[in-house]
N, C-alpha and C positions, 0 to 999 in steps of 0.2 A: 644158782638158778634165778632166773629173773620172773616176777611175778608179772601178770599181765598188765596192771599198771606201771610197773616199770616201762617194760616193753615198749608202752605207749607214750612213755615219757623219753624215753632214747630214740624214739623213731619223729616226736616233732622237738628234738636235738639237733638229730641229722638235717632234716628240711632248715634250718635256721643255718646251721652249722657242717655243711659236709665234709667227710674224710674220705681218705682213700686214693683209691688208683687213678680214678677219676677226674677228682678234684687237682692233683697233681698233673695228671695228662694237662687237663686243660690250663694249669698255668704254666708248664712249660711252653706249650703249643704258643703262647703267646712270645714267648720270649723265641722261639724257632721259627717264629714268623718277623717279630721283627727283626731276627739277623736277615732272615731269607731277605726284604725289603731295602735294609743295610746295604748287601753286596747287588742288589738290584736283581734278583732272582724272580724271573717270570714263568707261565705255565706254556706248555709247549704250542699252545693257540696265543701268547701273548700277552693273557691276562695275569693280574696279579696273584702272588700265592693266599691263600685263606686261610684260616686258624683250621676249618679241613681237611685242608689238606696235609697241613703237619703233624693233626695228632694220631696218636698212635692207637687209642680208643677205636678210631675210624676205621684205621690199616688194620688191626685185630680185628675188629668185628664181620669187614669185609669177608669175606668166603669167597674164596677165588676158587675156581675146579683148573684143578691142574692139565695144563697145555698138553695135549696126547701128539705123540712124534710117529710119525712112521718111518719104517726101518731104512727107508731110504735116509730120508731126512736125520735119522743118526749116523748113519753111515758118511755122507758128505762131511757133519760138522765136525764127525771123529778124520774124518780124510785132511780137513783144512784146519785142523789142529795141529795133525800132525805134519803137514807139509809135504805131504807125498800126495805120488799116484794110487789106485788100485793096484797092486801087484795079481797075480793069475797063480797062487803056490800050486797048483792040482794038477 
């Protein structure tokens, strides 16, 4: 168990010195930015990709509400899936 001076000695640690998922994300995001810039990888308006864009921090954090489908609209994608018509079994 750490004593509250500790505590406080491991937490301006961290501020000097980060670990973690974080500190990771962000130096890959670098390195997944400059390949993207490498292969000449732009954003779909043209602009260039950002250390934003590729880290994953961002993508997790996001909270996206999932795309609600109506039964039509599963019915077609399942129809042009499978490459058929509507059959009438009834």
């Amino acid at each position: 168990m750490l004593t509250p001076q500790q505590f406080a000695e491991w937490q301006a640690f961290y501020k000097i010195e980060p670990w973690g998922f974080q500190t990771e994300d962000m130096q890959f995001s670098f390195t997944r930015k400059m390949m993207a810039d490498v292969m000449g990888a732009k954003k779909r308006n043209d602009q260039p990709i950002t250390i934003e864009d590729v880290s994953l921090s961002k993508m997790l954090s996001e909270q996206r509400a999932p795309k609600t489908q109506s039964v039509e609209e599963m019915k077609a994608i399942l129809l042009a899936l499978a490459g058929g018509k509507e059959e009438n079994n009834g």
